[in-house]
N, C-alpha and C positions, 0 to 999 in steps of 0.2 A: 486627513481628518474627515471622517464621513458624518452622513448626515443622518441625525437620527427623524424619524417618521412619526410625528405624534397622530395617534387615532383618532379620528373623532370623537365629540365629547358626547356618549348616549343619553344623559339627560343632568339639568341643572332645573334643582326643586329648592321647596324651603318648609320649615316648619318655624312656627311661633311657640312662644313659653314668657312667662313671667317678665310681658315687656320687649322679650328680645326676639328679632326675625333669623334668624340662623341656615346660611344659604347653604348646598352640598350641592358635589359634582359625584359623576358615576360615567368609568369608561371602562373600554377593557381592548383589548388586544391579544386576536388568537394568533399572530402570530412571532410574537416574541415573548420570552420570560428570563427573568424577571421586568418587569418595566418602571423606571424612573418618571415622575412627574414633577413639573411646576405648573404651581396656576397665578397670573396673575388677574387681575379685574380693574374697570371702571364703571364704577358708579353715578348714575345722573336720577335724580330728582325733581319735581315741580312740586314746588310750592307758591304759597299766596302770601301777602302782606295783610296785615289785622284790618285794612281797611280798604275799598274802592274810590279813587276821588276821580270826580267828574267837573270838575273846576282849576282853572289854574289862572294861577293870579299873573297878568304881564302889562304892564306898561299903566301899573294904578288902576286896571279894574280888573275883575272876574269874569274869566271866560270858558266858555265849554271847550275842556281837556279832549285834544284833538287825539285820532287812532294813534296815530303815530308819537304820542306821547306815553301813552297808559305803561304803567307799570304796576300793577297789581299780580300780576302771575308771572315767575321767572324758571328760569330750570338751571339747575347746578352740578355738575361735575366735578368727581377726586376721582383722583389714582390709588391702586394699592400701592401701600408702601412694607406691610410684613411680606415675610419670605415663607412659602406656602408650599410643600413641597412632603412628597409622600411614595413610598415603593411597594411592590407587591414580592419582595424578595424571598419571606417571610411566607406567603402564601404559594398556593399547589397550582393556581392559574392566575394569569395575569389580568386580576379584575379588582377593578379598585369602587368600591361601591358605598354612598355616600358620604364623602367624605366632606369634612366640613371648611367650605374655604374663608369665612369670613361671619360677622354679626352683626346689625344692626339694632340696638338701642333706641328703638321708637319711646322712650320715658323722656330719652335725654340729646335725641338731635332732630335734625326738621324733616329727613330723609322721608316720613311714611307720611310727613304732612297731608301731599295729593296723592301723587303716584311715583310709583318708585322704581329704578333699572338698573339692571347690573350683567352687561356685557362681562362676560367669564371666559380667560385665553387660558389654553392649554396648550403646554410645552413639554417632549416626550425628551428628557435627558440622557447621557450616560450614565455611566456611577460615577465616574469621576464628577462631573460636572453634578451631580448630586451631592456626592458628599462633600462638594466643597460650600455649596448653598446652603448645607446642615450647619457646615462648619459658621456661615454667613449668619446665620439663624443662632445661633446661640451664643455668640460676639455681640449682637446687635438688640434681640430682643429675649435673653434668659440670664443676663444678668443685671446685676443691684442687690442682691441682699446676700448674705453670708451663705445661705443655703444653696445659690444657685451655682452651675457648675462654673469655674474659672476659665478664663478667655484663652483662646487656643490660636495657635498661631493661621493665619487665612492664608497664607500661599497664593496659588491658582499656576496655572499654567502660563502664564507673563512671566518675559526674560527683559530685561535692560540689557541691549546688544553692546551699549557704549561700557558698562561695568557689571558686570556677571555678580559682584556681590552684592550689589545694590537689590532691597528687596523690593518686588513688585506684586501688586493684591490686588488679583484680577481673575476671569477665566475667559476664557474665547470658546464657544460650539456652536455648532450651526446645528440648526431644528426647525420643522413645518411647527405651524401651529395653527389649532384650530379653536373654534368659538362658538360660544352658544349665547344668546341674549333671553332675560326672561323680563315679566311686568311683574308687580306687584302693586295692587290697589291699597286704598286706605280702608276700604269698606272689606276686603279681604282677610283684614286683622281682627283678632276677636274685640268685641267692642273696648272701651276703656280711654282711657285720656290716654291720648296722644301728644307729646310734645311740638309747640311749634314755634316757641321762640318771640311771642308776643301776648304773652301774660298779663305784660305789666302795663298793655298798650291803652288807652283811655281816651274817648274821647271827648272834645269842646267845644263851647260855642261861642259866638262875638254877635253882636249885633247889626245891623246893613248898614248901620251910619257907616258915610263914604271916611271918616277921617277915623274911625274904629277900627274899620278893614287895612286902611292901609298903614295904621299902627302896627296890624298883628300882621299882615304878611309880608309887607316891604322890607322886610331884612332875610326874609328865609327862613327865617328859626320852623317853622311852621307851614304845612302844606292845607288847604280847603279842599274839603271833601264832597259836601252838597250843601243844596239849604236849607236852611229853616223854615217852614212854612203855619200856621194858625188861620183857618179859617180860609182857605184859598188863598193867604195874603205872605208875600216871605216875609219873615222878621230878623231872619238871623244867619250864620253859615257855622257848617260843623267844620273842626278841622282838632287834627292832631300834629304829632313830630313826627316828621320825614322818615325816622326811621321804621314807625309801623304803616307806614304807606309805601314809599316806595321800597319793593323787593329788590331792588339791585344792592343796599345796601346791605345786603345780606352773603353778597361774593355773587349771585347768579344775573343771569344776562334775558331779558323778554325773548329773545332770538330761539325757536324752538326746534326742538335737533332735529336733523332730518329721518331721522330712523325712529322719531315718535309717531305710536299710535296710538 
């Protein structure tokens, strides 16, 4: 089994349209034709929580929310999970030029919230090992409706040594692969509402009576945000629900990647 050499990826750009960021890759390779691709990606995002809170309630009073507590900014990762895959068989030279590996929906998820990343792998295939991912790709994500083409059998190049009839749905190839990471800002998008998942976030206030405070926050339901103040004097503390304050509940981690900049 040899190995196939994926090329360097010459550039991974993006363009916007009605709401959606639409990423393309572009490589080429003069010294093979036709050439097989896959791409797959990870994605990581920072985003915020609807609010900052600089208080935290422990032991029946309020006190100044230490560093090492803050959760207002988190960053979050997913994997691809479609099967992305494209050949220049069809073409006179081996150059595959923007091709489109994925979308993001800044209407309807939190990705373009702050800042946004998407580390993009390229893997240089056979054909076989092609067409069985085509095969992969249309079992998986082109059907459901009467129109779309009927499921095909997936094979692969996996044997069951103990029963030869036994079927196995798999492929084994070995390939380099290579990567490209890009940034994309929030302020990079053309203006407009951006989705961020905290719409519906509102927040409250309570008064500094000591037996008010620990009404509303001694059970949790509720996190304190800052206080209230009138006249130089505090009167009150704002606070909402946990969910639009702390961003972890959101799946992301404070913990910031090491390859952000």
């Amino acid at each position: 089994m040899g190995i196939n050499i994926s090329p360097p990826i010459d550039s991974v750009n993006w363009a916007a349209s009605a709401g959606l960021i639409t990423i393309y890759v572009s490589t080429h390779d003069n010294q093979h034709q036709p050439g097989y691709y896959q791409w797959q990606f990870e994605e990581t995002w920072k985003y915020t929580a609807a609010y900052g809170s600089i208080l935290e309630y422990r032991n029946y009073m309020l006190i100044p929310r230490p560093d090492s507590d803050q959760f207002y900014t988190c960053w979050r990762s997913d994997l691809s999970t479609n099967v992305v895959v494209t050949t220049s068989e069809k073409l006179t030279n081996n150059v595959i030029y923007q091709y489109p590996v994925t979308q993001v929906d800044y209407t309807s998820t939190d990705k373009l919230n702050n800042r946004y990343s998407i580390l993009v792998k390229q893997i240089a295939t056979s054909r076989e090992w092609y067409e069985w991912n085509v095969k992969i790709k249309k079992n998986t994500e082109q059907l459901g409706t009467i129109f779309d083409a009927q499921p095909s059998e997936t094979g692969g190049n996996l044997h069951c040594t103990t029963d030869p009839t036994e079927q196995v749905i798999g492929f084994v190839g070995i390939s380099t692969r290579t990567e490209k990471r890009i940034f994309i800002d929030r302020y990079d998008i053309p203006p407009g509402i951006v989705f961020t998942g905290y719409a519906a976030c509102e927040k409250y206030s309570v008064s500094i009576d000591p037996q008010a405070i620990k009404d509303k926050f001694g059970q949790g339901f509720y996190t304190p945000i800052d206080y209230l103040s009138k006249g130089g004097v505090i009167v009150g503390v704002e606070y909402a629900g946990p969910e639009c304050v702390d961003c972890r509940l959101k799946g992301g981690t404070t913990i910031e990647p090491s390859f952000w900049q």
